[in-house]
C-alpha positions as YAML, in Angstrom:
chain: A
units: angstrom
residues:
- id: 1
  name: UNK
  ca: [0.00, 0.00, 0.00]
- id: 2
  name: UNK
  ca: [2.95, 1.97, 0.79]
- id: 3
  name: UNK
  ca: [4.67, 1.75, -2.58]
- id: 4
  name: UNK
  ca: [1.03, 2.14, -4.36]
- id: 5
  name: UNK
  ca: [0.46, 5.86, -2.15]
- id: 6
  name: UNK
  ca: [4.21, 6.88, -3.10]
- id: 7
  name: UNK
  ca: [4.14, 6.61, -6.87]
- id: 8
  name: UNK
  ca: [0.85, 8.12, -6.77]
- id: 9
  name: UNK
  ca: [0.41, 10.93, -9.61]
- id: 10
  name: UNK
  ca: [-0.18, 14.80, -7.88]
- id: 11
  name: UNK
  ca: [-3.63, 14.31, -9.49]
- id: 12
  name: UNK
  ca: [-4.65, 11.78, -7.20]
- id: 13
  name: UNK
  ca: [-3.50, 13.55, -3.70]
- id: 14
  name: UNK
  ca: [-5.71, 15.11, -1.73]
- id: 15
  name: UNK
  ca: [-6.17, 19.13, -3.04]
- id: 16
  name: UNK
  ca: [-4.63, 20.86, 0.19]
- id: 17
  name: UNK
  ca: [-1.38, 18.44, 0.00]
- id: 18
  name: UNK
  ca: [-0.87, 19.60, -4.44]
- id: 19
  name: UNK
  ca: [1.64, 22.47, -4.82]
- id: 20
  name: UNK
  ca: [-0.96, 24.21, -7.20]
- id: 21
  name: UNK
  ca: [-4.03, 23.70, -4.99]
- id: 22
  name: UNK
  ca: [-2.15, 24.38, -1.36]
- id: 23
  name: UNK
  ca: [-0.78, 27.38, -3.26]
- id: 24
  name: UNK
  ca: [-4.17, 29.06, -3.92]
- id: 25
  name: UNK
  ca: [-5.20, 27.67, -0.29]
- id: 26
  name: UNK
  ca: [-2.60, 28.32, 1.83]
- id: 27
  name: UNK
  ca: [-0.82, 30.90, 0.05]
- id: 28
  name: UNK
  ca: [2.93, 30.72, -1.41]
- id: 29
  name: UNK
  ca: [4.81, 30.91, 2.27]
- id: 30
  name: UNK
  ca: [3.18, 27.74, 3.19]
- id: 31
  name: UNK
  ca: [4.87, 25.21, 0.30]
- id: 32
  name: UNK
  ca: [8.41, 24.12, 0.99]
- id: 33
  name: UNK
  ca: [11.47, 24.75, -1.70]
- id: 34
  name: UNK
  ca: [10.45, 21.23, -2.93]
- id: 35
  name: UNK
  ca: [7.46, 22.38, -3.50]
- id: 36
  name: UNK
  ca: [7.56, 25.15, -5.49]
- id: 37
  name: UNK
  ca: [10.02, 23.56, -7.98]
- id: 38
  name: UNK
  ca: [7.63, 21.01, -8.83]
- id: 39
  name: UNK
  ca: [4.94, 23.83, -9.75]
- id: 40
  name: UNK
  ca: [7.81, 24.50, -11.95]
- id: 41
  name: UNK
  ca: [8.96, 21.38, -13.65]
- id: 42
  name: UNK
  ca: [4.77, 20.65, -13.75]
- id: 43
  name: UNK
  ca: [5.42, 16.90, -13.86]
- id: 44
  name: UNK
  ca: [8.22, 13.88, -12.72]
- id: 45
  name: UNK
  ca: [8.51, 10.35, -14.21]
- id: 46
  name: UNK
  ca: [6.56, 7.31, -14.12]
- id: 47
  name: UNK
  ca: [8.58, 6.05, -10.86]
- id: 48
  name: UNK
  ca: [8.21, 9.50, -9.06]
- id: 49
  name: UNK
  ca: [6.22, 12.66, -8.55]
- id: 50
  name: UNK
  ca: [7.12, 16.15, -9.03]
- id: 51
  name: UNK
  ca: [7.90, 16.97, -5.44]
- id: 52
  name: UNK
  ca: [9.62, 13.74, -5.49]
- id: 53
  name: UNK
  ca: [11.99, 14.68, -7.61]
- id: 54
  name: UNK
  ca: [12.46, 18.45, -6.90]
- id: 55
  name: UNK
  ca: [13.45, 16.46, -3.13]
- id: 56
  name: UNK
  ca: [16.02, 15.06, -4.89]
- id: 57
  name: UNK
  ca: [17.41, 17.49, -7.34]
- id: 58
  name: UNK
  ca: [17.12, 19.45, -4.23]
- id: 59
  name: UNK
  ca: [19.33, 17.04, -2.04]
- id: 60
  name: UNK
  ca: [22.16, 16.94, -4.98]
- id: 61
  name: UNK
  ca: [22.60, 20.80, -4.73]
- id: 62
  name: UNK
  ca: [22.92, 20.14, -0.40]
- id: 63
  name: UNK
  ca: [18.77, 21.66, 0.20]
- id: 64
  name: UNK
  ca: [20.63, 24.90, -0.55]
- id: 65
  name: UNK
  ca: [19.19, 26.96, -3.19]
- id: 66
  name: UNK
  ca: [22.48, 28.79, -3.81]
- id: 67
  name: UNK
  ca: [23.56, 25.54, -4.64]
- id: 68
  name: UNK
  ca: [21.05, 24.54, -7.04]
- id: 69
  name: UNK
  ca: [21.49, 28.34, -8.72]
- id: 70
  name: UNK
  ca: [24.96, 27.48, -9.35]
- id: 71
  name: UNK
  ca: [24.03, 24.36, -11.57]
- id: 72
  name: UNK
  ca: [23.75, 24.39, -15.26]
- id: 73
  name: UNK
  ca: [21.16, 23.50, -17.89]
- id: 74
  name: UNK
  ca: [23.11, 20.08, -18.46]
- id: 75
  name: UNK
  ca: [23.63, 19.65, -15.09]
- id: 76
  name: UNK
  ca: [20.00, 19.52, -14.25]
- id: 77
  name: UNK
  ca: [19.32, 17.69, -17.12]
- id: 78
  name: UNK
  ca: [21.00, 14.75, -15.45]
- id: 79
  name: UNK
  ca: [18.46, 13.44, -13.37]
- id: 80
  name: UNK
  ca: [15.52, 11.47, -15.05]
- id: 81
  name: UNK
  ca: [12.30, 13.48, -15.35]
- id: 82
  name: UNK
  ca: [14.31, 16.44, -16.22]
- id: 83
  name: UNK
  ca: [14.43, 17.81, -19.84]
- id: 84
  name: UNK
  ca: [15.77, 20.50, -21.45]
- id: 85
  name: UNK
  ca: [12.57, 22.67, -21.05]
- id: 86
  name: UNK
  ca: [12.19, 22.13, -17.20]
- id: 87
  name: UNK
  ca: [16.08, 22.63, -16.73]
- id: 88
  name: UNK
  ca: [15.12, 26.12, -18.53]
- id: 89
  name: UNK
  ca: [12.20, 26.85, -16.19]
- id: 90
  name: UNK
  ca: [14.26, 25.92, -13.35]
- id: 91
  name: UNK
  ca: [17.41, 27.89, -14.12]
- id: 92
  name: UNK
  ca: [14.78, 30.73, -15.59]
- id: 93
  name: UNK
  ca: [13.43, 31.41, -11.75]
- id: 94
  name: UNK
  ca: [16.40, 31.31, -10.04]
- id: 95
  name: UNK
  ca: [17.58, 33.64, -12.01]
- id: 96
  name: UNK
  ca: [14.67, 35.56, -11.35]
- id: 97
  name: UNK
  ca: [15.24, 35.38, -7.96]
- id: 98
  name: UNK
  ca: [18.66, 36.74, -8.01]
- id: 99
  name: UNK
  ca: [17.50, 39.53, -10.13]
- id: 100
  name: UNK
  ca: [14.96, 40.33, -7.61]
- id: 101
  name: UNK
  ca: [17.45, 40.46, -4.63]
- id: 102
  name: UNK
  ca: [20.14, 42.56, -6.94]
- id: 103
  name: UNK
  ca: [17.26, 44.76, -7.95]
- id: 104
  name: UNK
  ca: [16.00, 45.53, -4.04]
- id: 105
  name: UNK
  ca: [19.85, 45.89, -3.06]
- id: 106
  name: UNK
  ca: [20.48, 48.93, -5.19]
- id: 107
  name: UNK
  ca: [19.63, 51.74, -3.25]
- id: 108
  name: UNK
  ca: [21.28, 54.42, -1.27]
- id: 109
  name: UNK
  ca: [23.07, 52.07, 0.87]
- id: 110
  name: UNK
  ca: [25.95, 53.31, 3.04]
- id: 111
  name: UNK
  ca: [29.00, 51.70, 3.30]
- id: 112
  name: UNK
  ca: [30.31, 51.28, 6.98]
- id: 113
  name: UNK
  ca: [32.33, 48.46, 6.33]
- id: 114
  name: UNK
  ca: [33.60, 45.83, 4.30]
- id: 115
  name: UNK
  ca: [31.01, 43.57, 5.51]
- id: 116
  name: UNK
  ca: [28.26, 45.86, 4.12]
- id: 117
  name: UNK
  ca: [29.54, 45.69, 0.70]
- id: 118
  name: UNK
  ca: [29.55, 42.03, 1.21]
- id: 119
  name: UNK
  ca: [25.69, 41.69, 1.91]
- id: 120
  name: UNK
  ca: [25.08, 44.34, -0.64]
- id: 121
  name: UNK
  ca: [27.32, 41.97, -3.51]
- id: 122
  name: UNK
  ca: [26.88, 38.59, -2.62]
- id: 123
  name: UNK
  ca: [23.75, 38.06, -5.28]
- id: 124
  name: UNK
  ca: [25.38, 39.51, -7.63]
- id: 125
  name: UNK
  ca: [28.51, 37.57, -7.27]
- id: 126
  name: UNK
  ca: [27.85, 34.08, -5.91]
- id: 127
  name: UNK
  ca: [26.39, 31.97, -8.81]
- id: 128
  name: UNK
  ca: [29.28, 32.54, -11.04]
- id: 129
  name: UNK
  ca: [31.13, 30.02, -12.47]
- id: 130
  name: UNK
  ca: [33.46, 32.52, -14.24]
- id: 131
  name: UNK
  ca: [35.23, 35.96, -12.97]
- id: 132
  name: UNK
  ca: [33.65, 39.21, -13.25]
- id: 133
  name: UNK
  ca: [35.16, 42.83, -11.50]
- id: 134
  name: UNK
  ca: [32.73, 45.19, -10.21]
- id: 135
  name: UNK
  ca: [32.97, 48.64, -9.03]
- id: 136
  name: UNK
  ca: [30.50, 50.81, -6.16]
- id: 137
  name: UNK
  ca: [30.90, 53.92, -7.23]
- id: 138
  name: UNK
  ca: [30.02, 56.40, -3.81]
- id: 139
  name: UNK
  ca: [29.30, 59.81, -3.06]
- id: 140
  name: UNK
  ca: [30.64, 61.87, -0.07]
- id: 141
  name: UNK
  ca: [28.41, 60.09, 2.38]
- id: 142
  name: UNK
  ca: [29.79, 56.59, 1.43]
- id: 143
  name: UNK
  ca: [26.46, 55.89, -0.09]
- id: 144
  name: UNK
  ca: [25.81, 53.77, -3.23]
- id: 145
  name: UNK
  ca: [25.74, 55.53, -6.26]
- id: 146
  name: UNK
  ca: [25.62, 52.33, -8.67]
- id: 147
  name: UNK
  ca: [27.24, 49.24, -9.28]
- id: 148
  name: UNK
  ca: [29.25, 48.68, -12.25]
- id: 149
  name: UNK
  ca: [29.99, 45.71, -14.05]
- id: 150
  name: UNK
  ca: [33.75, 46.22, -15.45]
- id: 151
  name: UNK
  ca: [34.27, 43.12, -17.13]
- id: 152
  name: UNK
  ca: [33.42, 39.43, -17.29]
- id: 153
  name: UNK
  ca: [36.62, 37.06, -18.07]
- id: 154
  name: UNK
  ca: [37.34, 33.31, -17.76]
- id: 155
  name: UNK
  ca: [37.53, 30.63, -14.72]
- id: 156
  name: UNK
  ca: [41.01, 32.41, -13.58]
- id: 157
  name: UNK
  ca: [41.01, 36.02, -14.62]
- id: 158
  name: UNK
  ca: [39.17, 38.62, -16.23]
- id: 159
  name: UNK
  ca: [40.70, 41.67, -18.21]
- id: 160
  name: UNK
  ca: [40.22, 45.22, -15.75]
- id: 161
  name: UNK
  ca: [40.75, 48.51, -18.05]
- id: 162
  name: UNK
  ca: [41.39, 51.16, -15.84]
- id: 163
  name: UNK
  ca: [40.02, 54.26, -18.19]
- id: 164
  name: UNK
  ca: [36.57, 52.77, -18.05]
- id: 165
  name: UNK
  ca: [36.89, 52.70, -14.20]
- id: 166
  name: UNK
  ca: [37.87, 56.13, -14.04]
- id: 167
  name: UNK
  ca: [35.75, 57.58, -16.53]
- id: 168
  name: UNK
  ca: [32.47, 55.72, -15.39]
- id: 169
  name: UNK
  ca: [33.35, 57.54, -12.11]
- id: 170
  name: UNK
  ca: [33.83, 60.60, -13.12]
- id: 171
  name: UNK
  ca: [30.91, 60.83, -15.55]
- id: 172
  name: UNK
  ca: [28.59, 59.80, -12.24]
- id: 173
  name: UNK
  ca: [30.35, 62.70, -9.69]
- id: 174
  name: UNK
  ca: [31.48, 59.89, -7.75]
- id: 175
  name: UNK
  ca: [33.54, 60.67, -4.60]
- id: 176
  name: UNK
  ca: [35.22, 57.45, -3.99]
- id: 177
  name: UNK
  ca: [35.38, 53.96, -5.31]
- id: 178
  name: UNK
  ca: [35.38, 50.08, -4.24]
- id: 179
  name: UNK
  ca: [36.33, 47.36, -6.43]
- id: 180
  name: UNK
  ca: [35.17, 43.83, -6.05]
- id: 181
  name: UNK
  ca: [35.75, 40.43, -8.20]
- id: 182
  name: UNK
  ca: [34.83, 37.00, -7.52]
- id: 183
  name: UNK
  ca: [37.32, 33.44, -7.89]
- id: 184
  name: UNK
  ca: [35.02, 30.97, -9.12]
- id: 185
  name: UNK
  ca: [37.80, 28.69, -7.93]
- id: 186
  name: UNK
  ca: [37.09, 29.22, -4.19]
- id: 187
  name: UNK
  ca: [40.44, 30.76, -3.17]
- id: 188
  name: UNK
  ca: [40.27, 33.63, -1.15]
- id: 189
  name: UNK
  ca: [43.74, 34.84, -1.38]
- id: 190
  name: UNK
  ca: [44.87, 37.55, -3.90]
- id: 191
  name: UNK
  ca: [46.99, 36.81, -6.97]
- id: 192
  name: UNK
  ca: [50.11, 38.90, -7.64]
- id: 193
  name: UNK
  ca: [48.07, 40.41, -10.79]
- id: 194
  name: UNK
  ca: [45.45, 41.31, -7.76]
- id: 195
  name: UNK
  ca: [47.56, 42.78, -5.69]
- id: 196
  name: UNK
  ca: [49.28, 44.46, -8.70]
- id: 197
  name: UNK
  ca: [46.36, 46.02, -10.10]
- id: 198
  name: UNK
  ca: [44.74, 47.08, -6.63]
- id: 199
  name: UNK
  ca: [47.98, 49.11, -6.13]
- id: 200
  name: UNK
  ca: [47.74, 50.57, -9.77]
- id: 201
  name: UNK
  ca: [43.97, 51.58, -9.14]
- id: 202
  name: UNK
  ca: [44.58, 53.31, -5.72]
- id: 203
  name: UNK
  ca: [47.53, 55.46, -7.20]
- id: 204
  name: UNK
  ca: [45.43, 56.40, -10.34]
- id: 205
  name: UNK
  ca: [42.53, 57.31, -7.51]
- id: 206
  name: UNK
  ca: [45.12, 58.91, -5.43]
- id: 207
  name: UNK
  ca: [45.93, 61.42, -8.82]
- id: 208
  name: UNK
  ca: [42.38, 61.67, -9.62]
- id: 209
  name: UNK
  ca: [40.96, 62.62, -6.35]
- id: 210
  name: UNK
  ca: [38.73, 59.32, -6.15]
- id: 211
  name: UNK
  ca: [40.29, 57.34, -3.94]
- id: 212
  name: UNK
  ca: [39.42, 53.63, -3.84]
- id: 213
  name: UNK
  ca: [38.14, 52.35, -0.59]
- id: 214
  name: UNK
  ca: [38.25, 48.47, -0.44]
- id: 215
  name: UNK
  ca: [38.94, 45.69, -3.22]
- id: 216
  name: UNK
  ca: [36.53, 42.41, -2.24]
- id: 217
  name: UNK
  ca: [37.33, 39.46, -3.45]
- id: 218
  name: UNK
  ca: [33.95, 36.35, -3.47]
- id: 219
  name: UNK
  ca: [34.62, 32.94, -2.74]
- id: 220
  name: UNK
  ca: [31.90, 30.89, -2.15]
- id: 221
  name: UNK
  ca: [29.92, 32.34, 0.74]
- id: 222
  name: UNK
  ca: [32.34, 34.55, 1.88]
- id: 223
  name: UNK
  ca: [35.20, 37.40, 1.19]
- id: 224
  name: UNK
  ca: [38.76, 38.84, 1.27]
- id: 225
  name: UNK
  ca: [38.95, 42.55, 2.17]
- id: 226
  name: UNK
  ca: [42.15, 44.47, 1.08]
- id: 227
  name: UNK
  ca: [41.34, 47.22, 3.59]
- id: 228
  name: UNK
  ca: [40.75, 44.93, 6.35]
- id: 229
  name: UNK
  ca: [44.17, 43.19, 5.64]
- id: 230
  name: UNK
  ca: [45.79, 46.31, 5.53]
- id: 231
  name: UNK
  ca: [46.61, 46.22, 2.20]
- id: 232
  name: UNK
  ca: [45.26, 49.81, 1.14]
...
């Protein structure tokens, strides 16, 4: 009887206990992750439900939604029930997601501390599975004027031109600037070419009156501050 109730279809369950139906009862705080992924992916595979298998895609990526963000199209595509289309609708509302965080993070934030700009970058730079640099560009107040994406690069490196730093700055009467890059690899410590280019930025903002606060380097779930190291 066990096996029969477990392979049941989400047709056959009772209405409060269906994703769609406890949705419109209950409201969308009341279904788990597992849940709402299998509103997504609409369907599983003869030998398991939707929720059934959103538990396990869910269980490969740790239960951590960060995780799952950070897996691909063919990655998702691994486990049976999962085509290309629901890989897309999956990887379609993370993404979503992200954007909606990034979106409600822009605003006139001030920066206190390298662990501010953390909170306020971590969407933006967790997911990636290459490098990208980044710049806050503030005003007098240390407040967020706008984030800048500088350049997106390879697994190792990405390519940092410091006239469109500079000029991006200047063209938004920015008072001060901090950089920030990711290492997809998971290595918190600077490279020489990090090191080598935070030192060239700070003596260009040194001459141009727009000094440069912090550099942040992402790893994983957390972050390397040159400023805290004393390396400014």
């Amino acid at each position: 009887m066990e096996d029969i109730e477990k392979h049941l279809g989400i047709k056959a369950w009772a209405e409060e206990d269906r994703p769609r139906e406890k949705l419109l009862l209950k409201g969308k705080t009341a279904l788990s992750d597992a849940e709402l992924i299998a509103i997504l992916i609409g369907s599983g595979s003869r030998d398991e439900t939707a929720v059934e298998l959103s538990k396990r895609i869910l269980s490969a990526a740790s239960n951590n939604l960060n995780q799952l963000g950070k897996m691909s199209i063919v990655d998702l595509q691994k486990f049976k029930g999962i085509g290309e289309a629901k890989a897309i609708s999956i990887a379609a509302a993370l993404e979503l997601g992200r954007r909606r965080k990034e979106t409600e993070a822009v605003k006139r934030v001030k920066i206190t501390a390298s662990s501010v700009v953390f909170e306020n970058m971590r969407e933006v730079m967790e997911d990636l599975p290459h490098e990208e640099f980044w710049v806050l560009l503030l005003n007098r107040g240390n407040q967020i004027l706008e984030r800048v994406n500088i350049s997106k690069g390879g697994v190792s490196q990405t390519v940092v031109d410091s006239k469109i730093i500079f000029k991006m700055a200047i063209d938004k009467l920015a008072s001060s600037i901090i950089l920030c890059h990711n290492h997809p690899s998971g290595n918190l410590k600077p490279s020489d070419a990090d090191i080598q280019l935070t030192k060239k930025l700070k003596e260009a903002g040194r001459i141009l009156d727009l000094p440069i606060l912090d550099h942040l380097i992402f790893a994983d779930n957390t972050y390397f501050s040159f400023a805290d190291e004393g390396l400014l």
